[in-house]
C-alpha positions as YAML, in Angstrom:
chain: A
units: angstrom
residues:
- id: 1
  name: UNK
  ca: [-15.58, -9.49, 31.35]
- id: 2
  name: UNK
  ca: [-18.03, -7.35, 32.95]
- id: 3
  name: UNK
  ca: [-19.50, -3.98, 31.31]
- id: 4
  name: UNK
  ca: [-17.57, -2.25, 33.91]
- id: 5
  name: UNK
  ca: [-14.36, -4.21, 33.33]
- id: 6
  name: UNK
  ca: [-14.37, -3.06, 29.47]
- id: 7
  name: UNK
  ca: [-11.62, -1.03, 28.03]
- id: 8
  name: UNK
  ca: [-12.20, 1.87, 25.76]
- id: 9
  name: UNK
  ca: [-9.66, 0.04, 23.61]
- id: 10
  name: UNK
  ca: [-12.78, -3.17, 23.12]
- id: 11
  name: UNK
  ca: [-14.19, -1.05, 20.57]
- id: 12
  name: UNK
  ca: [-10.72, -1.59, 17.89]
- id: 13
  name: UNK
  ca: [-12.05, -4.72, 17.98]
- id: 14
  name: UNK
  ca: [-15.25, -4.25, 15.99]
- id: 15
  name: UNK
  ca: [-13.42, -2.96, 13.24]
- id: 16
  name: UNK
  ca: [-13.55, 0.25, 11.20]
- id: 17
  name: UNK
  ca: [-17.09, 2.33, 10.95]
- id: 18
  name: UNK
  ca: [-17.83, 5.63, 8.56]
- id: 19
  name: UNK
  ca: [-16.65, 8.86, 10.20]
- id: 20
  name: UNK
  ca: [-18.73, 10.96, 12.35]
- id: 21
  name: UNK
  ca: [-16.80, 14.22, 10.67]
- id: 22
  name: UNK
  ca: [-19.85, 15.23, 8.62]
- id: 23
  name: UNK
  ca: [-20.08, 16.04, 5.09]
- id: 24
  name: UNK
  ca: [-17.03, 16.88, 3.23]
- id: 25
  name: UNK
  ca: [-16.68, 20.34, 2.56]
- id: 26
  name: UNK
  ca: [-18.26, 20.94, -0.39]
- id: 27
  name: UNK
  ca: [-16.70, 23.59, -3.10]
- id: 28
  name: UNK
  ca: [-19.42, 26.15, -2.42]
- id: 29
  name: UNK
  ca: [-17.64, 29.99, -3.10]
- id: 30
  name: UNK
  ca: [-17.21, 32.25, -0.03]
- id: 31
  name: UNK
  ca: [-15.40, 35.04, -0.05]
- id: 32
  name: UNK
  ca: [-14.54, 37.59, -2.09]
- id: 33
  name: UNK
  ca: [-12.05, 36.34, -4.69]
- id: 34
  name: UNK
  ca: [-11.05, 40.17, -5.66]
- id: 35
  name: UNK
  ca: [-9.03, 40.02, -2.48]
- id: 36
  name: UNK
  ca: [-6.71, 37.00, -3.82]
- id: 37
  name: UNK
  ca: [-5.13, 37.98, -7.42]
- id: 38
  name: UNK
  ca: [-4.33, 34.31, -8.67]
- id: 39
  name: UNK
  ca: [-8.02, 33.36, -7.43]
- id: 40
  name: UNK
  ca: [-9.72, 35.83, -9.23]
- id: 41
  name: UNK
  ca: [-7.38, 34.76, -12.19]
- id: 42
  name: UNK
  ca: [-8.45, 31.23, -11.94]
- id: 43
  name: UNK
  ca: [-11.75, 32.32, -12.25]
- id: 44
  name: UNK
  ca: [-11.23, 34.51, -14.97]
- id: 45
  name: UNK
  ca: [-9.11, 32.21, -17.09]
- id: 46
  name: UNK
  ca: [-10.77, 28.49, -16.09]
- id: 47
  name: UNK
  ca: [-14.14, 29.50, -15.24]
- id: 48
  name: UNK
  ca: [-15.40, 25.78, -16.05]
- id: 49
  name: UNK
  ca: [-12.74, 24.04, -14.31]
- id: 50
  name: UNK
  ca: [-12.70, 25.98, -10.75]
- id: 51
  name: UNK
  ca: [-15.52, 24.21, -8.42]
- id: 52
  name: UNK
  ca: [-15.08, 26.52, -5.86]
- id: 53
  name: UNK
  ca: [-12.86, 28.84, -3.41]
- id: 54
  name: UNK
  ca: [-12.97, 29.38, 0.29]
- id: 55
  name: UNK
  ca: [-11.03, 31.99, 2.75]
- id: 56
  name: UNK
  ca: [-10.31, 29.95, 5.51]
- id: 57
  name: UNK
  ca: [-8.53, 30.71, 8.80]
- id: 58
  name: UNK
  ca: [-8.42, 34.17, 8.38]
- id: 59
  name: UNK
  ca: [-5.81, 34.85, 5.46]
- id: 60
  name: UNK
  ca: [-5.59, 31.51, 3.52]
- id: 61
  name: UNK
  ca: [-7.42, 30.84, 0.27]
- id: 62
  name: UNK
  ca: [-8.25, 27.86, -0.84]
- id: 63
  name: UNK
  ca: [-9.54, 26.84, -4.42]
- id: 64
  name: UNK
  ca: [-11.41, 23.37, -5.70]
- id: 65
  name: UNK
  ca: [-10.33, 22.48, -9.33]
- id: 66
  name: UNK
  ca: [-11.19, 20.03, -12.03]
- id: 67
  name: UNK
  ca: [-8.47, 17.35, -11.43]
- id: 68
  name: UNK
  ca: [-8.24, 16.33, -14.74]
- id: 69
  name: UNK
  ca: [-6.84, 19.30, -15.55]
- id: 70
  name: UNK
  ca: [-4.69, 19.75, -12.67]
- id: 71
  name: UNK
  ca: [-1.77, 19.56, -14.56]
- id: 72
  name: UNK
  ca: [-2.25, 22.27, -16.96]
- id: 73
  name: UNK
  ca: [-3.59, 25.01, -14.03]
- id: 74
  name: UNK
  ca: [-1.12, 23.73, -11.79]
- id: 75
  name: UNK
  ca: [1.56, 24.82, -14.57]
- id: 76
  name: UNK
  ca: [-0.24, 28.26, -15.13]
- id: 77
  name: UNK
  ca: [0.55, 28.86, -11.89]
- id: 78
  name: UNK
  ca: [3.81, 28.22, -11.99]
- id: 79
  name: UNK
  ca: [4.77, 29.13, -15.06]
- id: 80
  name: UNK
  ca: [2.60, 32.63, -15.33]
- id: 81
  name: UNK
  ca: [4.74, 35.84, -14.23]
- id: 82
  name: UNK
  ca: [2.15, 37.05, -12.72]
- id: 83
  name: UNK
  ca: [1.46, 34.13, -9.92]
- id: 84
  name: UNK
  ca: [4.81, 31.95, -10.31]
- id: 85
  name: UNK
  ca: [3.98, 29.77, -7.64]
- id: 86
  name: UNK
  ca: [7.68, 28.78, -7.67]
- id: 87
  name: UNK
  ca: [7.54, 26.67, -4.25]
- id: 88
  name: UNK
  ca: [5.53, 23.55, -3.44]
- id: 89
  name: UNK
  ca: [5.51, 23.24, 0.41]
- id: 90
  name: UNK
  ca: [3.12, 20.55, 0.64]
- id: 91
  name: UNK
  ca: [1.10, 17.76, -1.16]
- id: 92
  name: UNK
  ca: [-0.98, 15.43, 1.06]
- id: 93
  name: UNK
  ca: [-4.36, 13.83, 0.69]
- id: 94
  name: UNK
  ca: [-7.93, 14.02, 2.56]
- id: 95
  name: UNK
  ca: [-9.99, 11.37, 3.78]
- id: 96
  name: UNK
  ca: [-13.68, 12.47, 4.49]
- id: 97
  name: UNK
  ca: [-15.03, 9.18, 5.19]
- id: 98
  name: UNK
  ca: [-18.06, 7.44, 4.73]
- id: 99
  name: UNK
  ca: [-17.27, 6.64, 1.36]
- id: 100
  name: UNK
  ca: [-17.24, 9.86, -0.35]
- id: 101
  name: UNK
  ca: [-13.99, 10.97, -1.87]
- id: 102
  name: UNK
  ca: [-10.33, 11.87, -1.31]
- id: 103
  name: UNK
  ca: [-9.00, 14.79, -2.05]
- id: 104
  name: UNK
  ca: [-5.21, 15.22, -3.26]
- id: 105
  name: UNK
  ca: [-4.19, 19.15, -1.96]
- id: 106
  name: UNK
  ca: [-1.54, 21.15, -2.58]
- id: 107
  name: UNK
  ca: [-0.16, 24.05, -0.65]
- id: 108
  name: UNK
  ca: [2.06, 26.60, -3.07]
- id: 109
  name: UNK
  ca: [3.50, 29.70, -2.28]
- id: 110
  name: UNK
  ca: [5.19, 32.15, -4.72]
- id: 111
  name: UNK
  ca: [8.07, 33.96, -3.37]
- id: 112
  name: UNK
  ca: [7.85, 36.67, -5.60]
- id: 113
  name: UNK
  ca: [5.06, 37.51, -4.92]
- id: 114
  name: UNK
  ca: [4.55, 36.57, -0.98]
- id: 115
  name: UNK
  ca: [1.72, 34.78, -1.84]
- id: 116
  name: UNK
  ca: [-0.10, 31.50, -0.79]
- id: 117
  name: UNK
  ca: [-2.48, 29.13, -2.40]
- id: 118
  name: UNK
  ca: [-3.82, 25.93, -1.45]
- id: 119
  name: UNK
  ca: [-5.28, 24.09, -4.48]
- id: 120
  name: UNK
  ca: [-7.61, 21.03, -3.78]
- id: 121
  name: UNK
  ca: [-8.35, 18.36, -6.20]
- id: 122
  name: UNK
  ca: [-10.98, 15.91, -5.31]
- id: 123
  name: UNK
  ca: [-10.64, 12.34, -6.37]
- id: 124
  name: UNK
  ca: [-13.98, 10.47, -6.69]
- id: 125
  name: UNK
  ca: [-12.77, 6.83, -4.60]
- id: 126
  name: UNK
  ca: [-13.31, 4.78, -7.76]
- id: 127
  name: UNK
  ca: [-11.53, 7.29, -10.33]
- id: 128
  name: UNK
  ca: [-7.96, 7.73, -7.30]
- id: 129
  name: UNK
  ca: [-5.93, 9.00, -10.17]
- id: 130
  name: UNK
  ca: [-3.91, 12.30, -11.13]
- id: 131
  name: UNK
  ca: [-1.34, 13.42, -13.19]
- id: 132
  name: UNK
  ca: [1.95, 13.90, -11.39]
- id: 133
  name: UNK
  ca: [3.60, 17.56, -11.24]
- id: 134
  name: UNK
  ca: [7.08, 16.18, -10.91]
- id: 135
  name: UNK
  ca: [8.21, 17.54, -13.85]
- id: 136
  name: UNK
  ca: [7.20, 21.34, -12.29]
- id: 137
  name: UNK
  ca: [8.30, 20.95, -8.63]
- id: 138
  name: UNK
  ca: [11.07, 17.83, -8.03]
- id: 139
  name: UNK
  ca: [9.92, 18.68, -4.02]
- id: 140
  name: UNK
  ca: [7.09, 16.68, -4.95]
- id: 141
  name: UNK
  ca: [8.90, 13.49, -5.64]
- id: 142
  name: UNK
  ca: [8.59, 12.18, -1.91]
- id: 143
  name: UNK
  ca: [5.64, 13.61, -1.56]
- id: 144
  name: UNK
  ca: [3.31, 12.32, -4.45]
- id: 145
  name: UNK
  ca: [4.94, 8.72, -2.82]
- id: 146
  name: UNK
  ca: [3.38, 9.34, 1.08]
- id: 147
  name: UNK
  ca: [0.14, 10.03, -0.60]
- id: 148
  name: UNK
  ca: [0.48, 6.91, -2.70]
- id: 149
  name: UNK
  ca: [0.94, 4.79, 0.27]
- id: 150
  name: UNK
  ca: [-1.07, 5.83, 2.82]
- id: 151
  name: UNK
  ca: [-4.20, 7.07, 0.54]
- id: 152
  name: UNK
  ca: [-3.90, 4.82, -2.31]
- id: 153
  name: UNK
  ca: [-3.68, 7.34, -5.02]
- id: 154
  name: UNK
  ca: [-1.88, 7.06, -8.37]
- id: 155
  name: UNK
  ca: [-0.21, 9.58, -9.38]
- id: 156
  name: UNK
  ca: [0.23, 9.33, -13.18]
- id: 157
  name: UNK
  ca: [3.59, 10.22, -14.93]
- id: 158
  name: UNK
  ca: [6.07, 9.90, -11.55]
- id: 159
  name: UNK
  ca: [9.26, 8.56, -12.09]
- id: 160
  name: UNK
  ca: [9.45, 6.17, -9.16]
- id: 161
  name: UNK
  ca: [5.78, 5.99, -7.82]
- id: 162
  name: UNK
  ca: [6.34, 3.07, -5.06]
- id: 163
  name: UNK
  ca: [5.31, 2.76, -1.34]
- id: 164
  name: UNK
  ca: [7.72, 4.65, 0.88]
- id: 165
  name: UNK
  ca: [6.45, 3.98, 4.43]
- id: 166
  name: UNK
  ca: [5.53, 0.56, 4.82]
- id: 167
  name: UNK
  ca: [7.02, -2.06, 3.05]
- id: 168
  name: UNK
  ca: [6.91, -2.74, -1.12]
- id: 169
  name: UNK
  ca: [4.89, -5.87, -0.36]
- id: 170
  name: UNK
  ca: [2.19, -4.82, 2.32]
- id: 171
  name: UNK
  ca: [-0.93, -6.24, 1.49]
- id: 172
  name: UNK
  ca: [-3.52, -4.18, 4.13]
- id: 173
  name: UNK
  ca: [-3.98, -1.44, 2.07]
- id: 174
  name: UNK
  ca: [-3.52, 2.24, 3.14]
- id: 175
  name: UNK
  ca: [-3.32, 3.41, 6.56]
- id: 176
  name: UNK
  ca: [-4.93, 6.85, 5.82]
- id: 177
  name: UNK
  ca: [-7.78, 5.60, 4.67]
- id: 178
  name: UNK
  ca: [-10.76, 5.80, 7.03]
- id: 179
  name: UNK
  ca: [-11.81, 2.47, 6.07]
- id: 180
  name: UNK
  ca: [-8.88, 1.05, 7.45]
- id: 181
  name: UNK
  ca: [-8.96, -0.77, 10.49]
- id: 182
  name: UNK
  ca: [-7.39, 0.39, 13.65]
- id: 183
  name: UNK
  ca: [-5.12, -2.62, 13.54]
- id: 184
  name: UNK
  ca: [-4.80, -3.38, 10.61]
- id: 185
  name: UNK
  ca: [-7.18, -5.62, 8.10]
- id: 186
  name: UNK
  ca: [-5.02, -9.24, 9.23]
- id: 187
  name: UNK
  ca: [-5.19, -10.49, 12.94]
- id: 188
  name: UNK
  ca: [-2.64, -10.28, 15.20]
- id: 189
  name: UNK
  ca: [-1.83, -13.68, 14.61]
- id: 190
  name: UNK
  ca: [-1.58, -13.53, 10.62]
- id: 191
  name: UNK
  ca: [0.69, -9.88, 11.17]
- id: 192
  name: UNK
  ca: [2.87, -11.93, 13.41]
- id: 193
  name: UNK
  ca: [3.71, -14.86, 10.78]
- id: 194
  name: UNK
  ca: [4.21, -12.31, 8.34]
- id: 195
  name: UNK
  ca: [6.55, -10.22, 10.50]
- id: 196
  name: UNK
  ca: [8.10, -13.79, 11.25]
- id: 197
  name: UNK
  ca: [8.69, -15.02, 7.33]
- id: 198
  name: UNK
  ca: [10.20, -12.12, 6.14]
- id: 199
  name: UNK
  ca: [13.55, -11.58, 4.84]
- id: 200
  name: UNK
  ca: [15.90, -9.59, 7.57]
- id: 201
  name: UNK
  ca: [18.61, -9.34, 4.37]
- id: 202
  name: UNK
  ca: [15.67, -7.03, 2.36]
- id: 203
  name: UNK
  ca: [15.88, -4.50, 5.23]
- id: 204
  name: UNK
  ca: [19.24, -4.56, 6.36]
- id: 205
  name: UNK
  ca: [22.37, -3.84, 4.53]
- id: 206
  name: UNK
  ca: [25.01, -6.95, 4.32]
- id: 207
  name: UNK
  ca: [27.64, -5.07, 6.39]
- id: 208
  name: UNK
  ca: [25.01, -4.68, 9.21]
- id: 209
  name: UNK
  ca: [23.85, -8.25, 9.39]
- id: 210
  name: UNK
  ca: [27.57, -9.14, 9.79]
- id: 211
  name: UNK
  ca: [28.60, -6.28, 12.63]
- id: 212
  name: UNK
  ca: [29.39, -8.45, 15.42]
- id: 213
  name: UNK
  ca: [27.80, -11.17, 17.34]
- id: 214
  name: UNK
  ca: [23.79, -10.37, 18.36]
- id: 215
  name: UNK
  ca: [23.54, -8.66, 22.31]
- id: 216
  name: UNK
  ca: [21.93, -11.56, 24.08]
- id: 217
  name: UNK
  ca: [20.32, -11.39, 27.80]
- id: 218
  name: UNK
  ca: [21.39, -14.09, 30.07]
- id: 219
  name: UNK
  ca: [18.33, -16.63, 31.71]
- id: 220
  name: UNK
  ca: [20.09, -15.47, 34.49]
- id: 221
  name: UNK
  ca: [19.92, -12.18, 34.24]
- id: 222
  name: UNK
  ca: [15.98, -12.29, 33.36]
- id: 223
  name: UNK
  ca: [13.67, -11.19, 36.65]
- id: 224
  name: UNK
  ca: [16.26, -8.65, 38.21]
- id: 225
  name: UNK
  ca: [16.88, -4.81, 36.96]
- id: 226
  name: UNK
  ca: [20.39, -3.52, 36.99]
- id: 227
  name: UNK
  ca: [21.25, -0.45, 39.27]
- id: 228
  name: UNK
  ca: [24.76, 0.71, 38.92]
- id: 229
  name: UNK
  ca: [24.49, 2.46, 42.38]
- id: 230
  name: UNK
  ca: [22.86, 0.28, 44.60]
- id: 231
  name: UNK
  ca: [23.37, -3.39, 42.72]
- id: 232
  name: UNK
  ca: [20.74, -5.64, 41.28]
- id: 233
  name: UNK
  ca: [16.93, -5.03, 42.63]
- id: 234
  name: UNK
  ca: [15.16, -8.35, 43.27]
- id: 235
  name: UNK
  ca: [12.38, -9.60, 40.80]
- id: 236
  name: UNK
  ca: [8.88, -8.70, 42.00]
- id: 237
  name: UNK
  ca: [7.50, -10.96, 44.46]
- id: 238
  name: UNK
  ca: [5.16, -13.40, 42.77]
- id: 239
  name: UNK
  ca: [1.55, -12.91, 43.12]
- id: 240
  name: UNK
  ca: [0.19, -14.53, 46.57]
- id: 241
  name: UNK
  ca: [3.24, -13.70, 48.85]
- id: 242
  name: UNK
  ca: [3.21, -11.32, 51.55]
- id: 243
  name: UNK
  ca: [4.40, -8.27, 51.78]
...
């Protein structure tokens, strides 16, 4: 294949490379936490624990914290009158790349107040562990799993912490990694004997696998395209004949 023959798609081939994102954002302080009442509280009350805050975007604040003790600020703000962060809308993770860290983030909001705060824990990529807040929002439940799968991190203390994307038994990793190759770490031919050897009963239920007889195609039918209107259109011509 020529140079000018070459697909954009060649490049999945050569596998996975370090993002070209840039730095992650680093938990510098911008912004004047006076403006944000459970911000300048987390300062106040955890002053070794909070890395750093941002206002981003205009109106939302956002706030790096010590994740090993993201359970016990995360229940402050619940629990505290004063911020009761009483709705979780969001947990997902962050992939910067390059081999630097992922981040596990959660977006609150407390009704009672009208407020929202997006709390950011970063996870150091040999250290992808964090206690789970199940017991303070059950919202999370689902939640905590996605970023299990498709980041890899453990979330300590869930009740059911198992894959809930791709199968129980997937052996290529996590998806949302950067690291992860565009198709996947097997070749084509290894994905296909494993999508071959599995077990249709594990996905389906009994009464499924026993609905009826399977829809088959005819050999005759192969080559031609049904059109209610007009009957069936002949198979392309093969490659050669005239027009």
């Amino acid at each position: 294949m020529t140079d000018e023959q070459k697909s954009s798609l060649d490049a999945v081939d050569a596998g996975p490379i370090d993002s070209d994102a840039g730095e992650a954002p680093q938990p510098a302080s911008t912004g004047d936490p006076s403006e944000h009442p459970s911000v300048a509280a987390l300062l106040e009350r955890f002053p070794s624990d909070v890395q750093g805050h941002r206002l981003t975007a205009g109106d939302q604040w956002v706030v790096w914290i010590n994740p090993e003790r993201s359970h016990e600020i995360l229940t402050w703000l619940k629990e505290d009158p004063d911020h009761a962060y009483d709705m979780m809308s969001d947990v997902t993770g962050v992939d910067y790349g390059g081999g630097r860290l992922v981040e596990v983030v959660y977006q609150m909001f407390s009704t009672a107040h009208s407020r929202a705060l997006r709390i950011r824990c970063p996870l150091p990529l040999d250290a992808m562990e964090i206690d789970s807040v199940f017991d303070l929002w059950k919202s999370v439940d689902w939640l905590e799993r996605e970023v299990f799968d498709l980041f890899g991190v453990t979330f300590r203390g869930h009740p059911d912490l198992r894959r809930i994307l791709m199968p129980d038994d997937y052996a290529e990793g996590h998806p949302l990694r950067k690291d992860f190759p565009l198709r996947g770490r097997f070749s084509r031919a290894e994905q296909t004997r494993r999508a071959l050897a599995q077990d249709v009963e594990r996905f389906y239920l009994a009464e499924n696998l026993e609905a009826g007889d399977p829809q088959e195609v005819e050999a005759a039918e192969v080559g031609t395209i049904a059109d209610p209107g007009a009957g069936a259109l002949p198979a392309p011509a093969e490659a050669g004949e005239d027009d």
